[in-house]
C-alpha positions as CSV (number, residue, x, y, z in Angstrom):
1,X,-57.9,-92.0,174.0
2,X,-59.9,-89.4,174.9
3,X,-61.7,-86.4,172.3
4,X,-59.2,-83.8,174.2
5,X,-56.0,-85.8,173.6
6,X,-57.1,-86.4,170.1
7,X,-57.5,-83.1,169.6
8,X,-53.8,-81.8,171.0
9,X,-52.1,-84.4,168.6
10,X,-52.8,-82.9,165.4
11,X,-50.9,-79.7,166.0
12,X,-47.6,-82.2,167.4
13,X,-47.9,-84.0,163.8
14,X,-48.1,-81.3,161.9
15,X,-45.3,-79.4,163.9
16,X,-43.0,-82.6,163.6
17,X,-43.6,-82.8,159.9
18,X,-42.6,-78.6,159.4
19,X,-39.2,-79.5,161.1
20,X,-38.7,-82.8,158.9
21,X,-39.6,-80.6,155.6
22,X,-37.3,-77.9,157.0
23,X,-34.5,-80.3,157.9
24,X,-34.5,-82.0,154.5
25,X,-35.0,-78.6,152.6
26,X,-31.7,-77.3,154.2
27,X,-29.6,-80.5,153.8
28,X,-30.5,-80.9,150.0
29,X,-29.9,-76.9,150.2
30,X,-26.6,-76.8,152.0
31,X,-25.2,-79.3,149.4
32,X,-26.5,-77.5,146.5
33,X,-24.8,-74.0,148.0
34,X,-21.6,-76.0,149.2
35,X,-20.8,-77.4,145.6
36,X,-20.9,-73.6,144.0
37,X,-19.0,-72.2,147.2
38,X,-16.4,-74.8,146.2
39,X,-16.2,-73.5,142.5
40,X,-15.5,-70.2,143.8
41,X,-11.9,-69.0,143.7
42,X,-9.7,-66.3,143.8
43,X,-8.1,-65.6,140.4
44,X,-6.5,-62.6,141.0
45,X,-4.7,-60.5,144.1
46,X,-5.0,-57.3,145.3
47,X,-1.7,-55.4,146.5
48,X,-3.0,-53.7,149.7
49,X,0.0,-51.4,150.4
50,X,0.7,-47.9,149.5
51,X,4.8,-47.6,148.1
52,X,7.4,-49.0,150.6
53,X,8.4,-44.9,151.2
54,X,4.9,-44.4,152.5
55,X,5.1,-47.7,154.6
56,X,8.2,-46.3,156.6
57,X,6.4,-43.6,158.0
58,X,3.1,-45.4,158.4
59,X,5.1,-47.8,160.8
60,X,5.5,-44.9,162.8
61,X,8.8,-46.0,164.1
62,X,8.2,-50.1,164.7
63,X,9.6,-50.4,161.3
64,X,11.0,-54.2,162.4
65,X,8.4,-54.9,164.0
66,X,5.7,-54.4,160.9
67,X,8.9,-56.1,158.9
68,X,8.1,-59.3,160.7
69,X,4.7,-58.9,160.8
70,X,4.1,-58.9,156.5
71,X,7.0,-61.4,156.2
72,X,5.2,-63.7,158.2
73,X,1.9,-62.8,156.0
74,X,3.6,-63.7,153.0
75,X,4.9,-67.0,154.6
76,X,1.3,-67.6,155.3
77,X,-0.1,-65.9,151.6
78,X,2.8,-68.3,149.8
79,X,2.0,-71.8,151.2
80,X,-2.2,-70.6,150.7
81,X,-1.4,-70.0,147.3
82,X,0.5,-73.1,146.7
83,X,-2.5,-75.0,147.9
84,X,-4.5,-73.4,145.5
85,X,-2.0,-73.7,142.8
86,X,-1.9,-70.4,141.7
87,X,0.8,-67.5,141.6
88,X,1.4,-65.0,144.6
89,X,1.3,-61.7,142.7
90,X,2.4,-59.4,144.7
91,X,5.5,-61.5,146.3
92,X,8.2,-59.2,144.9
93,X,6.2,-56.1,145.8
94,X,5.9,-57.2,149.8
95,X,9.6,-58.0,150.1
96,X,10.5,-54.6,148.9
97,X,8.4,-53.1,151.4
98,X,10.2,-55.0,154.2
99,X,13.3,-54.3,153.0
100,X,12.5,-50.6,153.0
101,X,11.3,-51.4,156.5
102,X,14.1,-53.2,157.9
103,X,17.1,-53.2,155.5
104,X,19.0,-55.8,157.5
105,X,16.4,-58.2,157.6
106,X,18.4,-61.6,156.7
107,X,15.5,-63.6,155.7
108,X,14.2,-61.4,153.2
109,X,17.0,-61.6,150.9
110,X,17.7,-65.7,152.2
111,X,14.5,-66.6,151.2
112,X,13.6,-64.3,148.5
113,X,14.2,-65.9,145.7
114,X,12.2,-69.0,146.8
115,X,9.1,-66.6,147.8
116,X,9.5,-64.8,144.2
117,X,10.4,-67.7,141.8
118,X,9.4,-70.5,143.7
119,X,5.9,-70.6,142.3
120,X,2.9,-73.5,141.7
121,X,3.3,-72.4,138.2
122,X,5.8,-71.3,135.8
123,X,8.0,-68.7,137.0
124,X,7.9,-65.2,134.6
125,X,11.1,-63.7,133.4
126,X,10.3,-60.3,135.9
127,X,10.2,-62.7,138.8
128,X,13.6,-63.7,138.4
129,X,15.0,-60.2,137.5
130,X,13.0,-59.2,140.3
131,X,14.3,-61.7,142.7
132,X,18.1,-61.1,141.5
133,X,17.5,-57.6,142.5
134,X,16.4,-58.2,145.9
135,X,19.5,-60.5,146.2
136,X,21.9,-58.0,145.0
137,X,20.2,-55.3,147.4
138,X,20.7,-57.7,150.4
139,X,24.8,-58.0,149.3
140,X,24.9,-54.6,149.3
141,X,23.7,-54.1,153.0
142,X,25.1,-57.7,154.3
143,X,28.6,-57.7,152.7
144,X,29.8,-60.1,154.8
145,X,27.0,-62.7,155.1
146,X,29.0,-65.8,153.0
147,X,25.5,-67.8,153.3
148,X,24.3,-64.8,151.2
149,X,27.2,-64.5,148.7
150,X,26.8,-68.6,148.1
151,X,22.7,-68.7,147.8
152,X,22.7,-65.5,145.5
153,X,25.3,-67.1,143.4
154,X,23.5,-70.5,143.0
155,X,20.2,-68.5,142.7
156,X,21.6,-66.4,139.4
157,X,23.8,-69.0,137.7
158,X,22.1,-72.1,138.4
159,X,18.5,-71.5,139.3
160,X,17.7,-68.7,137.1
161,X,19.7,-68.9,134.2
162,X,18.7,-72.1,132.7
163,X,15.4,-70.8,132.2
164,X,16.2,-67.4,130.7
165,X,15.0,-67.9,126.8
166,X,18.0,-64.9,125.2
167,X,21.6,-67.2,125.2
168,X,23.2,-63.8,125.9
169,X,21.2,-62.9,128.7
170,X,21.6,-66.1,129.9
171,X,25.8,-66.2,129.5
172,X,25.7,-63.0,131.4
173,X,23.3,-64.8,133.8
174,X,25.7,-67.2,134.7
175,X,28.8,-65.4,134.7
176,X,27.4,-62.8,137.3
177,X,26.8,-66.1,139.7
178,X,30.0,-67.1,139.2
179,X,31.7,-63.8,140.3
180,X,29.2,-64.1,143.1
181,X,30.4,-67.5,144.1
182,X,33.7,-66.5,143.7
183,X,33.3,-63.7,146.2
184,X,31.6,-66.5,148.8
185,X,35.1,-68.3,148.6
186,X,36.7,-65.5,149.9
187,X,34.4,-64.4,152.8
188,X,35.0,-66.5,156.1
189,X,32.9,-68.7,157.2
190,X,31.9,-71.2,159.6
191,X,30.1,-73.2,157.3
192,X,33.1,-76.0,156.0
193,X,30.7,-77.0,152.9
194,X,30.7,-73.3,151.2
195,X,34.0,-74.0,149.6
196,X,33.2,-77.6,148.2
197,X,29.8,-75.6,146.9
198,X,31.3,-72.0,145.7
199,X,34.4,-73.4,143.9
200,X,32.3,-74.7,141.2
201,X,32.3,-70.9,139.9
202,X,35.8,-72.0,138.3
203,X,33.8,-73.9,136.1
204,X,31.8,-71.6,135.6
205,X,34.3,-69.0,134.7
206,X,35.9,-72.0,132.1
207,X,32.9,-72.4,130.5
208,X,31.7,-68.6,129.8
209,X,35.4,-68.2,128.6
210,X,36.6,-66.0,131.5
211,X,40.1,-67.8,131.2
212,X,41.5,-64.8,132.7
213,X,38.6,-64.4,135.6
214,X,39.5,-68.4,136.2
215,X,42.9,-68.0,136.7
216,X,43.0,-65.5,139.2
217,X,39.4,-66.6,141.4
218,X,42.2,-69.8,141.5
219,X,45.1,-68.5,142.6
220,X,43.4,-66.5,145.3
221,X,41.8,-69.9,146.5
222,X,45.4,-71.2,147.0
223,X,47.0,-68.4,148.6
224,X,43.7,-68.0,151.7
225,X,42.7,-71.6,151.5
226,X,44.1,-73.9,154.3
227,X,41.7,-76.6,153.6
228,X,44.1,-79.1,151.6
229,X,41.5,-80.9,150.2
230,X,39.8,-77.3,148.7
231,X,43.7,-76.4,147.5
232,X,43.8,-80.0,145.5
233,X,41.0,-79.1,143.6
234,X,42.2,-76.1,142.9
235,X,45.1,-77.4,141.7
236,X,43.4,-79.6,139.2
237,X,40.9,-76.7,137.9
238,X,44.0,-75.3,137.1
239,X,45.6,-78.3,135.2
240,X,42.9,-77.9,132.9
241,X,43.3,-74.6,132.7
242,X,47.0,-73.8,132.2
243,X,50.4,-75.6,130.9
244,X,52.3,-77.0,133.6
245,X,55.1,-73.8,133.6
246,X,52.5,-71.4,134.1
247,X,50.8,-73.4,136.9
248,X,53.6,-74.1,138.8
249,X,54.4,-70.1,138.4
250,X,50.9,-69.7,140.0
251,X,51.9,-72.3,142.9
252,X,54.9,-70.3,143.5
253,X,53.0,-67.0,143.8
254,X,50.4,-68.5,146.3
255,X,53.4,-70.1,148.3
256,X,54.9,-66.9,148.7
257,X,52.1,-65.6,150.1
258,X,51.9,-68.2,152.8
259,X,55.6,-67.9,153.3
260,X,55.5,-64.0,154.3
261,X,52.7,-64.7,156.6
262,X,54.8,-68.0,158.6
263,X,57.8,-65.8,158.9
264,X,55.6,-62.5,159.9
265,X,53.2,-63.8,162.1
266,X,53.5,-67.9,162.3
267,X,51.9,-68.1,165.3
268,X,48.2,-67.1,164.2
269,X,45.6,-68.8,161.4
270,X,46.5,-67.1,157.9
271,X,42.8,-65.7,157.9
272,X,44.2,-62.9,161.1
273,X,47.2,-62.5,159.2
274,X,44.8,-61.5,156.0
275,X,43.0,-59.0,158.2
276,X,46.2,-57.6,159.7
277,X,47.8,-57.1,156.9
278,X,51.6,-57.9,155.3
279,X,54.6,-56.9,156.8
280,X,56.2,-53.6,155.7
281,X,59.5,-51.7,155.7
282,X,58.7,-48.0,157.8
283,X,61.7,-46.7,156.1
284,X,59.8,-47.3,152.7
285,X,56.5,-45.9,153.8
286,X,57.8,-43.0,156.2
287,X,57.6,-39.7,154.8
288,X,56.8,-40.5,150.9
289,X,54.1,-39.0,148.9
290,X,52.9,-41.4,147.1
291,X,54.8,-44.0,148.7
292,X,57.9,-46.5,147.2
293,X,57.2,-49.4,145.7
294,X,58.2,-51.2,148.3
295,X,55.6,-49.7,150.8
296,X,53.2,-52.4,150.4
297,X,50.5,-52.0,153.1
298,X,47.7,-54.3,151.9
299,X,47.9,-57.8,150.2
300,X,46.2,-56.5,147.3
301,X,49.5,-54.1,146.6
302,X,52.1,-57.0,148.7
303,X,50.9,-59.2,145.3
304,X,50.9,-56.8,142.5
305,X,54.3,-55.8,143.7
306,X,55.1,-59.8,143.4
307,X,53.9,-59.8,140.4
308,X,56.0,-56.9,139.0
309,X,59.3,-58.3,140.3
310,X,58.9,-61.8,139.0
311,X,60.7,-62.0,135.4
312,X,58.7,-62.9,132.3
313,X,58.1,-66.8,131.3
């Protein structure tokens, strides 16, 4: 080897053994810095969004379109936090905001309660007053939605209450879901498993000592029911609940009922003849202010005037 290639290998060596000192230095570094990165979480969350009044106009008309947009986030903000096993603060708070934004948005009242009180840890009371009240809101703009009425119902009498620590708040708990499942029996549907689900509020009812509230979510079932098989159970929630004279009484009623509508209008399903109406006498609703008592226009008045007319047990 000659003197000038002896001399140019001195500066490789030393340059090789820099990177290896610098290559080590950062490995044993990185593992250091990667273990306290890891220790580091978020405790806490930070609600980023001025009151849902303020959000409407910052939408600046795509109100549905910055609805989907934060429901979305929270999708994505709930399953992060679940990971991390710690509670979405602000869950409550963002759904309001997109309700304000887009009051018809289904999913934020379907999935509400799941997003509120569905937590990695223990729920808090205000998360499930909070979530009842974003239910209720969503009834009140989707009366009609019977998927609504039934996961509302479940959500306050069976999901909610059982945690609530005060036995009265709790009763009333689960006597509000009942009256909500009672309404989902009524509400068509295409959904055939709604009335094997909701008809548990009879029980319900029974048990909060509504005996009253029973009787009549009952008879109702039997008079727009034509599911047989929803009209036997019924039948037997009512065997429990009355003698057999007053129960067959209650039979008769419901009969009637379907009687008027096969001899008004037999030739459509008894849930057209509920929208149309019962048959009435124009000479007992012509020119009368208020009308007779025989001007019944609605089934609600057709069955109280039923009622009247039927003697005393």
């Amino acid at each position: 080897m000659t003197s000038q290639a002896r001399a140019g290998l001195g500066p490789r060596v030393l340059v090789l053994a820099l990177l290896l000192a610098a290559a080590t230095g950062i490995g044993t570094l990185r593992s250091l810095l990667l273990a306290r990165t890891e220790a580091l979480r978020d405790t806490t969350d930070v609600y980023e969004l001025p009151s849902p009044e303020q959000v409407v106009v910052l939408s600046l008309g795509y109100r549905s379109a910055l609805a989907d947009l934060l429901f979305a986030d929270v999708l994505v903000w709930h399953g992060i936090h679940f990971e991390e096993k710690r509670r979405l603060e602000f869950a409550a708070d963002y759904l309001d905001t997109i309700a304000a934004l887009d009051p018809l948005f289904r999913d934020t009242y379907y999935y509400g309660d799941m997003l509120i009180a569905m937590q990695p840890v223990k729920p808090r009371h205000e998360d499930y007053v909070r979530a009842r009240r974003l239910l209720e809101k969503g009834l009140a703009v989707r009366p009609t939605d019977t998927e609504l009425w039934l996961n509302t119902g479940q959500f306050i009498a069976y999901v909610a209450a059982p945690w609530l620590d005060d036995p009265k708040e709790k009763a009333e708990w689960k006597l509000a879901g009942a009256r909500v499942l009672a309404r989902a029996c009524e509400l068509v549907s295409s959904n055939e498993n709604i009335p094997y689900d909701c008809i548990t509020a009879a029980g319900l009812f029974t048990r909060a000592g509504e005996r009253e509230a029973n009787i009549e979510f009952l008879e109702r079932v039997l008079a727009v029911s034509d599911d047989e098989a929803i009209r036997e159970r019924a039948i037997a929630y009512l065997e429990r609940a009355l003698g057999e004279r007053s129960e067959e009484r209650l039979l008769e009623s419901a009969n009637r009922l379907r009687d008027a509508w096969r001899a008004d209008l037999p030739f459509v399903d008894l849930t057209t003849e509920l929208i149309v109406g019962p048959p009435t006498d124009p000479a007992a609703c012509a020119g009368l202010d208020p009308p007779s008592d025989a001007c019944s226009t609605t089934w609600a008045a057709w069955r109280a005037r039923e009622r009247a007319e039927q003697p005393d047990p």
